[in-house]
PDB file of N, CA, C and O in Angstrom:
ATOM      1  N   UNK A   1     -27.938  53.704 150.738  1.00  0.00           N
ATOM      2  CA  UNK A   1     -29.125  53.333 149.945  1.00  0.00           C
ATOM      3  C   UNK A   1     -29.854  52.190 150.664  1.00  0.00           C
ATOM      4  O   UNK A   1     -29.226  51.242 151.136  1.00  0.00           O
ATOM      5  N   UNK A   2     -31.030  52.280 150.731  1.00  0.00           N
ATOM      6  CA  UNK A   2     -32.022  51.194 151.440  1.00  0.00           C
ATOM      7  C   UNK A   2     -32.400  50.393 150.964  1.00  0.00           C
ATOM      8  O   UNK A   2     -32.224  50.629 149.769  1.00  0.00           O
ATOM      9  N   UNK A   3     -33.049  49.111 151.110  1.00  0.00           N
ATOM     10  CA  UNK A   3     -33.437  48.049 150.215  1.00  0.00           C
ATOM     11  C   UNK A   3     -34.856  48.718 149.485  1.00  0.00           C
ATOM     12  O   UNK A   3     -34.837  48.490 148.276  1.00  0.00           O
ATOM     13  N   UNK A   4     -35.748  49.277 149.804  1.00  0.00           N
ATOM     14  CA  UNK A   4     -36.528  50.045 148.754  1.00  0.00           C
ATOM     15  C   UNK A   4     -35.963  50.861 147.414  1.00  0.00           C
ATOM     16  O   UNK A   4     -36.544  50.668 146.346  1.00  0.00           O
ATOM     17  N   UNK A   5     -34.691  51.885 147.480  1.00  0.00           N
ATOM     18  CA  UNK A   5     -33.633  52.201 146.553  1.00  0.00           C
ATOM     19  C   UNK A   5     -33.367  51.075 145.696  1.00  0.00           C
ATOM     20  O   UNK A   5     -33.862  50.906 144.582  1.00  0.00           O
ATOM     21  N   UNK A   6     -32.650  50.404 146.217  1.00  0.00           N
ATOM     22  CA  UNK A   6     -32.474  49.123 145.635  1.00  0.00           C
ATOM     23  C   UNK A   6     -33.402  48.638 144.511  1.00  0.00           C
ATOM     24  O   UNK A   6     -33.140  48.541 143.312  1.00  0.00           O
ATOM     25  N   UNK A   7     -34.440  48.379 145.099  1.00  0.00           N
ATOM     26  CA  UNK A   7     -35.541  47.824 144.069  1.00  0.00           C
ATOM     27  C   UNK A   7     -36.151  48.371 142.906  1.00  0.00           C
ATOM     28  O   UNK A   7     -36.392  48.050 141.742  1.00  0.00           O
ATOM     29  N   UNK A   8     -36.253  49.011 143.430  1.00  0.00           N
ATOM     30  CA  UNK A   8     -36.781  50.629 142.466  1.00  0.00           C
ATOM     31  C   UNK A   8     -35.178  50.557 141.218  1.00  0.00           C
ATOM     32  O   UNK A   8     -35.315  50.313 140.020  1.00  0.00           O
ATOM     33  N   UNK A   9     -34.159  50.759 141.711  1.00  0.00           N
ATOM     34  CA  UNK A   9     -32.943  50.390 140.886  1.00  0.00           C
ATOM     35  C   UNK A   9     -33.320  49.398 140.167  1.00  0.00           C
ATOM     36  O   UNK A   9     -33.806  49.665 139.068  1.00  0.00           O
ATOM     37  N   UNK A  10     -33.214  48.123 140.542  1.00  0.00           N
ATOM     38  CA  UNK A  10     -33.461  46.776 139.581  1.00  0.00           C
ATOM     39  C   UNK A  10     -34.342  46.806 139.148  1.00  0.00           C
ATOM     40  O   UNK A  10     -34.359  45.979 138.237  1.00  0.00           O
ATOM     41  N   UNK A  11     -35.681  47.571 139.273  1.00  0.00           N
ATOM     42  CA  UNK A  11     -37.031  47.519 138.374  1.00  0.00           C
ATOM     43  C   UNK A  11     -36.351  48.750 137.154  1.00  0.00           C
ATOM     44  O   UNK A  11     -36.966  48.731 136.089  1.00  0.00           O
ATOM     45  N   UNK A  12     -35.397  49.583 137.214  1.00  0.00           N
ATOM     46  CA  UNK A  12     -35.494  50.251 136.008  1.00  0.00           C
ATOM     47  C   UNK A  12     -34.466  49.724 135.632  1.00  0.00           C
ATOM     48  O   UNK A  12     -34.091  50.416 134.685  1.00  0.00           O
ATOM     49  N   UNK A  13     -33.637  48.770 135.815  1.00  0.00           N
ATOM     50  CA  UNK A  13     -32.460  48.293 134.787  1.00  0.00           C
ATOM     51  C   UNK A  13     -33.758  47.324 133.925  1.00  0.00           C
ATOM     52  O   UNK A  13     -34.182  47.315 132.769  1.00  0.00           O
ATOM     53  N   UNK A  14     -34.020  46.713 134.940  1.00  0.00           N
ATOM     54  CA  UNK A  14     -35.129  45.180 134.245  1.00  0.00           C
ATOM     55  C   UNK A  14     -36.086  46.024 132.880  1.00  0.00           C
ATOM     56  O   UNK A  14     -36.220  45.730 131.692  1.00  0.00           O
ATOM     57  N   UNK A  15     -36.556  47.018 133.608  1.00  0.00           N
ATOM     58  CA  UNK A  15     -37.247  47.691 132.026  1.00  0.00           C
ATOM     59  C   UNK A  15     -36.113  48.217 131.079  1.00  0.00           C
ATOM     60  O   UNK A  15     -36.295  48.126 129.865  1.00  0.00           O
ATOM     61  N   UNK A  16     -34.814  48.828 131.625  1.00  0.00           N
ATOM     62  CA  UNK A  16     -34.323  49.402 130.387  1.00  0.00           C
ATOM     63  C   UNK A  16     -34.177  47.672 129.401  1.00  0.00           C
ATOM     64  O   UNK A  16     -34.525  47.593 128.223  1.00  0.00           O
ATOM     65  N   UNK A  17     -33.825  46.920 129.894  1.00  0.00           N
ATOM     66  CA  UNK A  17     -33.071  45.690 129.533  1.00  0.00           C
ATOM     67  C   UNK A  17     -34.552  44.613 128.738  1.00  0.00           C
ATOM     68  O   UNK A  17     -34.569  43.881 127.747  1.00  0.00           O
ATOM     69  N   UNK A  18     -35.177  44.835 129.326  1.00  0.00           N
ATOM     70  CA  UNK A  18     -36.537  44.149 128.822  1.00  0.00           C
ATOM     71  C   UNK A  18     -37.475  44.523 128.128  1.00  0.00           C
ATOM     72  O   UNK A  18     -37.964  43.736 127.318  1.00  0.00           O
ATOM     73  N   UNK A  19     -37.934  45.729 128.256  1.00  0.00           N
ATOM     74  CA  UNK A  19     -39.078  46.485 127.543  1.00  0.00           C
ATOM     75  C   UNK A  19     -38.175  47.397 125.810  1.00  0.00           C
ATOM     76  O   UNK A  19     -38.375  47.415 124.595  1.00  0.00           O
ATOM     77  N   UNK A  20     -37.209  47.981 126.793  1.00  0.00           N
ATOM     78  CA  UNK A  20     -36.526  48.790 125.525  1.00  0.00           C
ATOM     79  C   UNK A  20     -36.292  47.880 124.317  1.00  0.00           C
ATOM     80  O   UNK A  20     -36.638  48.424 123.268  1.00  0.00           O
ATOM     81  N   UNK A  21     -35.893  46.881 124.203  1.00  0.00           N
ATOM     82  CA  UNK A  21     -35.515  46.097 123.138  1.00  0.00           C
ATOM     83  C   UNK A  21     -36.583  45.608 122.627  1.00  0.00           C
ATOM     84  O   UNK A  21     -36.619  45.477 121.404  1.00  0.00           O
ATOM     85  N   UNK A  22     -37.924  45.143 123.580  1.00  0.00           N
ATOM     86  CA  UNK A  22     -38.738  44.508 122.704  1.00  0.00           C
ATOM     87  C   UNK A  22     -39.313  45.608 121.919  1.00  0.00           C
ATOM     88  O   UNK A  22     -39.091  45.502 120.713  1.00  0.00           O
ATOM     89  N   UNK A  23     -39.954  46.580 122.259  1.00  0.00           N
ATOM     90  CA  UNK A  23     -40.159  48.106 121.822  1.00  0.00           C
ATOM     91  C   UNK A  23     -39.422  48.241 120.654  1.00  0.00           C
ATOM     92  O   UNK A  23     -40.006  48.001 119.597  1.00  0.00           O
ATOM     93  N   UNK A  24     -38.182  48.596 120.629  1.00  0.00           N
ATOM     94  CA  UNK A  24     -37.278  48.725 119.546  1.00  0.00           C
ATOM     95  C   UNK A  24     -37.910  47.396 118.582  1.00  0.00           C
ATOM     96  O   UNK A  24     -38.260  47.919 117.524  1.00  0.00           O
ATOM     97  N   UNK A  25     -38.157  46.098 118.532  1.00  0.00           N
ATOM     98  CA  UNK A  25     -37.588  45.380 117.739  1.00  0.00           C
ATOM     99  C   UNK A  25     -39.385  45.253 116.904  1.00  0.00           C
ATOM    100  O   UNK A  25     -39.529  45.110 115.690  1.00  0.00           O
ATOM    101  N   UNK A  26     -40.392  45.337 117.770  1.00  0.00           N
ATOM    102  CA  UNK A  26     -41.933  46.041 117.120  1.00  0.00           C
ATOM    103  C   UNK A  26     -41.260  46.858 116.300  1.00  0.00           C
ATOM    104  O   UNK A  26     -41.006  46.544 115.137  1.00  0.00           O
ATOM    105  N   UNK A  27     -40.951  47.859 116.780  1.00  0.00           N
ATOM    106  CA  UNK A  27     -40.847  49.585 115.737  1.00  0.00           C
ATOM    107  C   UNK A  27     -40.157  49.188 114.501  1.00  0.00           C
ATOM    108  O   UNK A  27     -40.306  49.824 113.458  1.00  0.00           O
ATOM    109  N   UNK A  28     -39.242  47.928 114.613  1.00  0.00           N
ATOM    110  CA  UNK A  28     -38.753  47.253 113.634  1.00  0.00           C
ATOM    111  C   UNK A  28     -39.234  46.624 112.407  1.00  0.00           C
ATOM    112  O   UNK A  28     -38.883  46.696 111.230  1.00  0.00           O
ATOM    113  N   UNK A  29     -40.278  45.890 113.130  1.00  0.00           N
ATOM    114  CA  UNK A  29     -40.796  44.781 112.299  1.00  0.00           C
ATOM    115  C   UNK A  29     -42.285  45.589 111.913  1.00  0.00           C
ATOM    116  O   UNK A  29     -43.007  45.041 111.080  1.00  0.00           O
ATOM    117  N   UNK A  30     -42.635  46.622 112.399  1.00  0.00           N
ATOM    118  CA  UNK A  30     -43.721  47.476 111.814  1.00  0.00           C
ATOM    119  C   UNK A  30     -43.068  48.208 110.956  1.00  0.00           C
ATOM    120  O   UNK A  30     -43.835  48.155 109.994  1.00  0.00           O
ATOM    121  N   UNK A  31     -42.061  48.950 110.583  1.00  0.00           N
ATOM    122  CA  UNK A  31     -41.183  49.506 109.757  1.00  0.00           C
ATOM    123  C   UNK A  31     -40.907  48.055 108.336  1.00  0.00           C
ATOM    124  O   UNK A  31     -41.150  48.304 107.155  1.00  0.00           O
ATOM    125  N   UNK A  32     -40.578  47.170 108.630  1.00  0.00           N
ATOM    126  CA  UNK A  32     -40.534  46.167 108.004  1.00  0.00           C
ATOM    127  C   UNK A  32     -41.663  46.247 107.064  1.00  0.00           C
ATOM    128  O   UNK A  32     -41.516  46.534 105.876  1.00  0.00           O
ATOM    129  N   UNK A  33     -43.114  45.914 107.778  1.00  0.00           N
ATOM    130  CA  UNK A  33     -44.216  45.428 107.455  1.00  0.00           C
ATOM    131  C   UNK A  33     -44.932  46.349 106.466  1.00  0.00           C
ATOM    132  O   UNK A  33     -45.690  46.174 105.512  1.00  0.00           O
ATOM    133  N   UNK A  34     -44.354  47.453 107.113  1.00  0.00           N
ATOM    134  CA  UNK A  34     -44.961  48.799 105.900  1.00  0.00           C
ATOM    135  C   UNK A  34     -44.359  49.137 104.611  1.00  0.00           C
ATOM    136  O   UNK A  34     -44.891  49.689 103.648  1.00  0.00           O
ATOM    137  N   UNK A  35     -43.035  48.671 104.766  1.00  0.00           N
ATOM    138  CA  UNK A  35     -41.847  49.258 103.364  1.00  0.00           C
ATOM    139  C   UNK A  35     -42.724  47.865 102.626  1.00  0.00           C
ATOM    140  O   UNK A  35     -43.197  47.971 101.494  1.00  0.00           O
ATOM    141  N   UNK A  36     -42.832  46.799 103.305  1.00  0.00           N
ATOM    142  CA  UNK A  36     -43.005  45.362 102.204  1.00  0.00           C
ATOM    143  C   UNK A  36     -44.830  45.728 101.174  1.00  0.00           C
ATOM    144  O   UNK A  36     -45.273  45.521 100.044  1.00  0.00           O
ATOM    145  N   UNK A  37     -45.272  46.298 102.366  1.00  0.00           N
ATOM    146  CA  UNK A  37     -46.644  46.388 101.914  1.00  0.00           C
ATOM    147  C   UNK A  37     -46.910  47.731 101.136  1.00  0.00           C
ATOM    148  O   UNK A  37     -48.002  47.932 100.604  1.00  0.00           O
ATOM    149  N   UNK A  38     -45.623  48.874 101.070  1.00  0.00           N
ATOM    150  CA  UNK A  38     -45.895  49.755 100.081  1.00  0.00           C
ATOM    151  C   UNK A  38     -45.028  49.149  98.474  1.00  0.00           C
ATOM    152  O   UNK A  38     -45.236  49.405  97.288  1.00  0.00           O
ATOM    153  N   UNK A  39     -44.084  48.320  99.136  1.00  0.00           N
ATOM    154  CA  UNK A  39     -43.452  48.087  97.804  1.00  0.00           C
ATOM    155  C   UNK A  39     -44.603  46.767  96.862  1.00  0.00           C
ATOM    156  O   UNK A  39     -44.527  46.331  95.714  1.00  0.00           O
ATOM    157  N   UNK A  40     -45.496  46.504  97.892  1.00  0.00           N
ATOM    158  CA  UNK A  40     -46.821  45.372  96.875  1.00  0.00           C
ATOM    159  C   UNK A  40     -47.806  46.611  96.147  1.00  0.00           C
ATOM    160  O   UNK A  40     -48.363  46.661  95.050  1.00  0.00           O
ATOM    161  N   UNK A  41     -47.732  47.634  97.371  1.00  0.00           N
ATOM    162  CA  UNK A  41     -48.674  48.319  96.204  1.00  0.00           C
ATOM    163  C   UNK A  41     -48.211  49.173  95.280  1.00  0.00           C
ATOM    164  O   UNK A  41     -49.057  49.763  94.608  1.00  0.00           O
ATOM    165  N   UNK A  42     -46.685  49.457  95.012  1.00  0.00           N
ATOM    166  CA  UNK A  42     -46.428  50.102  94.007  1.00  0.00           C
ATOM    167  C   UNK A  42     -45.972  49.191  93.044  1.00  0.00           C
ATOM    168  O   UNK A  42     -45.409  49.560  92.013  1.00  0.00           O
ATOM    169  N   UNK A  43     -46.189  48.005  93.332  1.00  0.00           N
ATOM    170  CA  UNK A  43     -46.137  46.685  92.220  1.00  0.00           C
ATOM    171  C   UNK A  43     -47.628  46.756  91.465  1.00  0.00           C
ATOM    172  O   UNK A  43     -47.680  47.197  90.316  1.00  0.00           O
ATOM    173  N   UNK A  44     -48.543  46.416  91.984  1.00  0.00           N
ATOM    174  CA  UNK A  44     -49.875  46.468  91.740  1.00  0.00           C
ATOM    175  C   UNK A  44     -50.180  48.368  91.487  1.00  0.00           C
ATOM    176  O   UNK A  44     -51.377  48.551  91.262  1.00  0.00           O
ATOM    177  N   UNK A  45     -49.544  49.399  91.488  1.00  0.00           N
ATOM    178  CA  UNK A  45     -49.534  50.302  90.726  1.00  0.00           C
ATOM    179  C   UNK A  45     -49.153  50.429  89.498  1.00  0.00           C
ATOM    180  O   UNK A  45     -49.908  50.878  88.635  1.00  0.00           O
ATOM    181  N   UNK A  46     -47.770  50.000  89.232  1.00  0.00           N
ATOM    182  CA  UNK A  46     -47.877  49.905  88.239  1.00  0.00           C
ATOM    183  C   UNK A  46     -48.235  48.993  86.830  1.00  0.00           C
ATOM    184  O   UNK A  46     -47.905  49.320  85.689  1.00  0.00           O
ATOM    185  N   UNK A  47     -48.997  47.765  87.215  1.00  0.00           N
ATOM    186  CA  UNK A  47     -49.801  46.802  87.037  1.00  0.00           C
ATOM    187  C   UNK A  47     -50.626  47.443  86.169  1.00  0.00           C
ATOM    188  O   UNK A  47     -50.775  47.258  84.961  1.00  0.00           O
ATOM    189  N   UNK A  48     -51.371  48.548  87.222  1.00  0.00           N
ATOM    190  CA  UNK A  48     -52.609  48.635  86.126  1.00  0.00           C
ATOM    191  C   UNK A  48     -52.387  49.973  85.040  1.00  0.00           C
ATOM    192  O   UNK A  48     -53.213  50.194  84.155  1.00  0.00           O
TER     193      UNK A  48
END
């Protein structure tokens, strides 16, 4: 393997290790953001 191999290697550990998690932890906190903001409006549903 050549030092170009190489790099190309450490650029896709660095994304699995860096990008994947932040990715995951958005999909998280948008999942979050939506359950909180349907459970306000089925508060204010049954309100009125």
């Amino acid at each position: 393997m050549d030092e170009n191999e190489q790099a190309v290697d450490l650029n896709v550990n660095d994304v699995v290790e860096t990008e994947l998690p932040r990715l995951a932890g958005g999909y998280f906190i948008l999942q979050r953001q939506r359950r909180t903001s349907l459970e306000q409006w089925l508060k204010t549903q049954e309100k009125a």
